[in-house]
Phi, psi and omega in degrees: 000142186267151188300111200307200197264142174279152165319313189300321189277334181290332191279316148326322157340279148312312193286324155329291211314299204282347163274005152272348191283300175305311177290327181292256231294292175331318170294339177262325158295336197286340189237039152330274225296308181279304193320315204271332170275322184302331166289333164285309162306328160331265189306346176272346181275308191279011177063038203275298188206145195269165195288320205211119196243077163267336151278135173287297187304341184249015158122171155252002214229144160299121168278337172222107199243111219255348175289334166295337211274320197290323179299276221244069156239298214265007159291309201284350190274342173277332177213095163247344175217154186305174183255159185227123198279152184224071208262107131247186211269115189307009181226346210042055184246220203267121194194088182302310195293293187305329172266353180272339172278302215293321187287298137357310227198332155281354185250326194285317178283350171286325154321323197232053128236002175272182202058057162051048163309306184277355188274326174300314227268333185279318201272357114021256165342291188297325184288328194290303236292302188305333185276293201245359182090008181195126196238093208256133168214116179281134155266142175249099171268163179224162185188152166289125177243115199236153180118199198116205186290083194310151185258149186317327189295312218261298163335266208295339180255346158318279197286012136319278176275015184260329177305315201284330190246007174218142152281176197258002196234030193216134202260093145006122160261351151312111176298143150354102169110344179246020180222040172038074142207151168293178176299345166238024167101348163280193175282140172329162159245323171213161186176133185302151217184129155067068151283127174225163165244126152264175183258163149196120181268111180281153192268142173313327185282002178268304189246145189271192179176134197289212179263146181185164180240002169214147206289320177276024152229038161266136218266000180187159181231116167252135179253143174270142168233161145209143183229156183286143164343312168267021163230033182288326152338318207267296227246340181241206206245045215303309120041265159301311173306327190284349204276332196262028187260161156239168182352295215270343184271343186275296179355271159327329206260296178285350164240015170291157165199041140307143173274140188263140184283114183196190179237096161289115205256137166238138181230079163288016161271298172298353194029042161241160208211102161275132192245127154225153169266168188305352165266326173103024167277131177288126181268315212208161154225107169226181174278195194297106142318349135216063149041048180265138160323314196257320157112354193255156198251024196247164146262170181305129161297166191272127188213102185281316163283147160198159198246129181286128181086028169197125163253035187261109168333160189241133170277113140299359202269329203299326186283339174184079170276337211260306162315313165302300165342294187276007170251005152288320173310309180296307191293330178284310192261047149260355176248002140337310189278291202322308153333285199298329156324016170283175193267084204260178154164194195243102159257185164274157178320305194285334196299132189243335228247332191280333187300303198324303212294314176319342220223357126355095193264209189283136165096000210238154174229161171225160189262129166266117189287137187053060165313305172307299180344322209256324174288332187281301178298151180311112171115298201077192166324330167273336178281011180270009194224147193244151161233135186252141192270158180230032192264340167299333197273310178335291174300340190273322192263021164282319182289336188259343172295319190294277145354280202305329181286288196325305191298340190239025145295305177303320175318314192274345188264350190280318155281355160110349192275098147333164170303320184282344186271284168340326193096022198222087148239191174252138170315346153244039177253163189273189195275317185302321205276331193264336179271345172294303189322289207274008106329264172336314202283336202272315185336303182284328187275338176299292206291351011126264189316269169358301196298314208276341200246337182293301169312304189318286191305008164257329184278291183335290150288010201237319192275335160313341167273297175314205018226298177293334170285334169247339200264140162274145214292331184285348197266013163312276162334280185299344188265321185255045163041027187243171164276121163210023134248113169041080146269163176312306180264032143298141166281139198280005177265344179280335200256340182277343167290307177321311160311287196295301177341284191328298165319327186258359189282310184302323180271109193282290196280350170277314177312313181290318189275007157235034161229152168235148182238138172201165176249142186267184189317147169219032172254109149294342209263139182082022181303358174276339173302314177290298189317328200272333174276353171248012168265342165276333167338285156336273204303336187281313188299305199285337183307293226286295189324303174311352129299318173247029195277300184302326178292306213272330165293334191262351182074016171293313186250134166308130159302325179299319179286328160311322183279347165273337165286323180281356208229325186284330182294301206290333160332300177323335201228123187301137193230324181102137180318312184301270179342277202295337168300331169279324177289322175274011138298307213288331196296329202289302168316312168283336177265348151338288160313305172310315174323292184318331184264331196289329203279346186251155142345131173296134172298136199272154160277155195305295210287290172316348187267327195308332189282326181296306188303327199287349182297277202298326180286349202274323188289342207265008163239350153272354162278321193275343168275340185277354171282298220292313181292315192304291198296345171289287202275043153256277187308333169318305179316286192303327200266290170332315195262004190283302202296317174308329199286339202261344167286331162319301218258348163311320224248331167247029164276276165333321156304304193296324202291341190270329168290347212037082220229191152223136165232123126001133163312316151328293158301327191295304192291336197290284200331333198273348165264335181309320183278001198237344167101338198295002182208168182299157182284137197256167161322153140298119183243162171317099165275141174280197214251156137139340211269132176260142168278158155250199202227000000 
């Protein structure tokens, strides 16, 4: 049981309470002015009550009433379909652990933004921001707290599967109790289940803020609640409440069966969240409830005017309001006029037959008593009839329609919604004239946009921080479909991914600087403007290829460099985030290539290789005729000498048998060269008689 409270600590309490009551009311006077026009404007969108009732006589309430018109022309151009988180690894480089967070946390967060949950709640937003000037979208997270008194059979298959699935030397990455095991290897008794984030869009009139001149150095935030009575038990501290009471005040306090009024106060010097009521009792305290970088559960609010060095909002309905009166004023008296405008007149009294004919419907005749009478008389029938005129009224409400176009030119030019943006021009204006307006006209609603896309991408990033710190890795699991706890039959490359994953989930400031979260577009508006711009695109694209197709074949221009001309042009043009990602793939990829050619050998050219080849085949066929020929007169040569050797050696085969002679091998061979030319001419010798020499 907790130790109650000393008189000294409950008046410390009290004395809390009520200096947050006094700074929430010091904070609601500094922004009277905007409170008091925003409530005006309020009642002027629901035609509740007119802004400014000086006139009596024409009503208090709008007959044309240009502020609804104007609020829900420009809520659908700013936000018409959800926005869609776009989560990658911020540098694209090779970073395996970054693309599995990034992957992750784009799946976890598209879960808790579907069925339009955030598309109500931003277009919400989006009406306070355009009604009253200021636009809130809150974060909640919530969860099941599921478990209790286990039956032995849930005990015995728990520590079943926490022995089959951890080993005793492997340290959990899990806290105790989120991976349906206890702090000792049993079963849970409670654990959390069915993490989730909601959305809620606060009504301007809920929230406070403390005094600051830039919105990240405001030092506390209040949301007004109210809860009922009977869920006081559920929802405060009881406990605490009782502590700051005395007797005769717990009294009052337990028969009341009011619903309780207060401010849930956040304090980012303390990172703590205070519940007070409207007396300046602390109901509840607890701590940062979800662990944001910045602590606060809101992004910068949506302020479509806003003053530099200031955060107190502008009621835009307030820059032309005096104009809206007076184009109420005018639509109130043309149906004055327009009343009075009937088919009025005078006849005489005795006429019985001028009576008929008045009562008279289309198509219909009466017979006229004294006819001749009427014909004979000065005027005839018309001078017996009077008429009340309306060719005055004719004039005055041509003059007052005309007024009526002007006042509600200046509205428009002054918020800025061109004609085309409505959906209203003239038949004689040309297409150009209708596309500078919607051009022109779009400039503010682009800024607009911006703000809607900015809030989007901030609810992202604020849930990119929740998401690893409150979701537990199994209810992770099961919402993306990636693994990222531990099994028995992981691969040790698999469980150290996992690991680094897990490792990089934990780390908030590592997460940033290697995930980037951004949102993609949630503007549908203006689509003829976007078509006309990817149809010049298209077209501007095929000029350029068809032009630089040829220099880049022939190597006069590099591809990469061409594809860097082309990429810098294309820039110009919203393309969308994928599309610009394929392309500074192709540069990357083509300067690859280029890489790739510098490092191999050059290529010969196709013409120079072709001249060359036919140059060598010509020689290598003039070498093989100058062989047919060489080995043709080698032979011709081997047969002449063939021939010689067998007339040598007859002839000196004939000298010895006419000497008789014997010759050596030697003599033999001397003669045969001799007789063959083949040695020097010897002395002369004594020839027999008969013997030829040879030459």
């Amino acid at each position: 049981m907790k130790k109650p409270k000393t008189n000294e600590q409950s008046r410390k309490l009290r004395e809390e309470g009520a200096d947050w009551i006094k700074r929430i009311n010091a904070s609601t006077k500094l922004e009277k002015e905007w409170l008091d026009d925003a409530s005006i404007a309020t009642k002027a969108y629901t035609n509740e009550d007119k802004s400014e009732s000086d006139e009596i006589a024409l009503g208090s309430k709008y007959d044309f009433n240009i502020l609804f018109a104007n609020v829900e022309t420009i809520v659908p151009a700013v936000i018409n379909s959800s926005p869609v988180p776009d989560i990658r690894r911020r540098f694209n480089d090779a970073d395996p652990a970054a693309r599995v967070v990034a992957d992750l946390m784009e799946r976890a967060i598209s879960v808790q933004i579907d069925d339009s949950r955030l598309q109500v709640e931003l277009e919400a937003a989006a009406q306070d921001a355009f009604l009253a000037g200021r636009g809130i979208v809150r974060l909640r997270f919530r969860s099941d707290i599921v478990g209790g008194e286990p039956a032995k059979e849930e005990i015995a298959k728990a520590a079943e599967g926490a022995d089959s699935t951890y080993s005793s030397d492997e340290e959990s990455t899990e806290e105790p109790g989120k991976l349906g095991i206890g702090a000792n290897g049993g079963p849970p008794l409670e654990r959390l289940e069915n993490e989730r984030i909601t959305f809620e869009a606060v009504s301007w009139r809920d929230y406070r803020h403390g005094p600051a001149k830039r919105w990240d150095e405001r030092p506390w935030d209040a949301f007004r609640f109210v809860i009922a009575k009977e869920d006081e038990e559920a929802s405060f501290n009881a406990d605490l409440i009782r502590s700051q009471f005395d007797e005769q005040e717990q009294n009052a306090w337990s028969k009341s069966t009011d619903d309780i009024c207060g401010w849930e106060v956040w304090c980012k010097k303390t990172r703590k969240v205070k519940f007070i009521d409207d007396t300046g009792v602390i109901l509840k305290e607890i701590d940062d409830p979800l662990g944001l970088k910045d602590f606060f559960p809101i992004p910068t609010p949506m302020q479509p005017i806003e003053i530099t060095g200031r955060l107190k909002p502008v009621n835009p309905f307030a820059i032309y309001r005096k104009l809206a009166d007076q184009l109420d004023t005018i639509t109130k008296r043309i149906d004055v006029i327009t009343k009075a405008m009937k088919v009025r007149g005078w006849y005489s009294g005795t006429s019985k037959s001028l009576e008929a004919v008045l009562n008279l419907d289309d198509n219909e005749f009466a017979p006229i008593d004294d006819g001749e009478l009427y014909a004979n008389s000065q005027g005839g029938i018309a001078g017996a009839m009077a008429f009340w005129p309306v060719d005055k009224f004719i004039q005055v409400l041509r003059e007052l329609y005309a007024d009526r176009d002007q006042t509600k030119q200046a509205i428009y030019e002054i918020t800025g919604i061109s004609d085309i943006v409505r959906g209203a021009s003239q038949a004689s204006e040309t297409a150009t004239a209708q596309n500078i307006k919607s051009q022109w006209g779009s400039l503010r609603i682009q800024k607009m946009q911006r703000m809607m896309e900015r809030c989007a991408r901030d609810l992202f990033v604020m849930m990119s921080e929740i998401i690893p710190s409150r979701f537990s890795l199994r209810t992770l699991e099961e919402m993306t479909s990636i693994p990222l706890i531990p099994a028995v039959n992981d691969t040790p490359e698999q469980r150290q991914q996992k690991a680094d994953v897990i490792a990089l989930l934990k780390r908030p400031i590592a997460s940033y600087y290697r995930v980037d979260v951004e949102s993609d577009s949630t503007i549908r508006a203006d689509l003829t403007r976007q078509k006309a711009e990817v149809s010049q695109f298209l077209t501007g694209a095929a000029s350029y290829f068809a032009a630089v197709g040829p220099l880049v074949k022939d190597g006069t221009l590099p591809a990469d460099a061409a594809l860097e001309i082309f990429i810098a042009n294309a820039r110009m043009f919203n393309l969308g985030r994928s599309v610009e990602e394929t392309l500074e793939n192709m540069v990357t990829m083509a300067k690859a290539k280029a890489q790739q050619a510098q490092n191999q050998p050059p290529q010969p050219d196709p013409a120079m290789a072709k001249v060359q080849a036919d140059a060598q085949a010509k020689d290598q066929a003039d070498q093989r005729r100058n062989e047919t020929e060489l080995t043709k007169a080698k032979m011709d040569n081997d047969t002449e000498w063939r021939k010689a050797i067998l007339d040598a050696l007859t002839r000196i085969e004939t000298a010895r048998i006419q000497a008789q002679t014997d010759m050596d091998s030697a003599t033999l061979a001397a003669q045969l060269e001799l007789a063959l030319g083949l040695a020097p001419q010897p002395p002369a010798l004594p020839q027999p008689q008969g013997i030829p020499v040879a030459a």
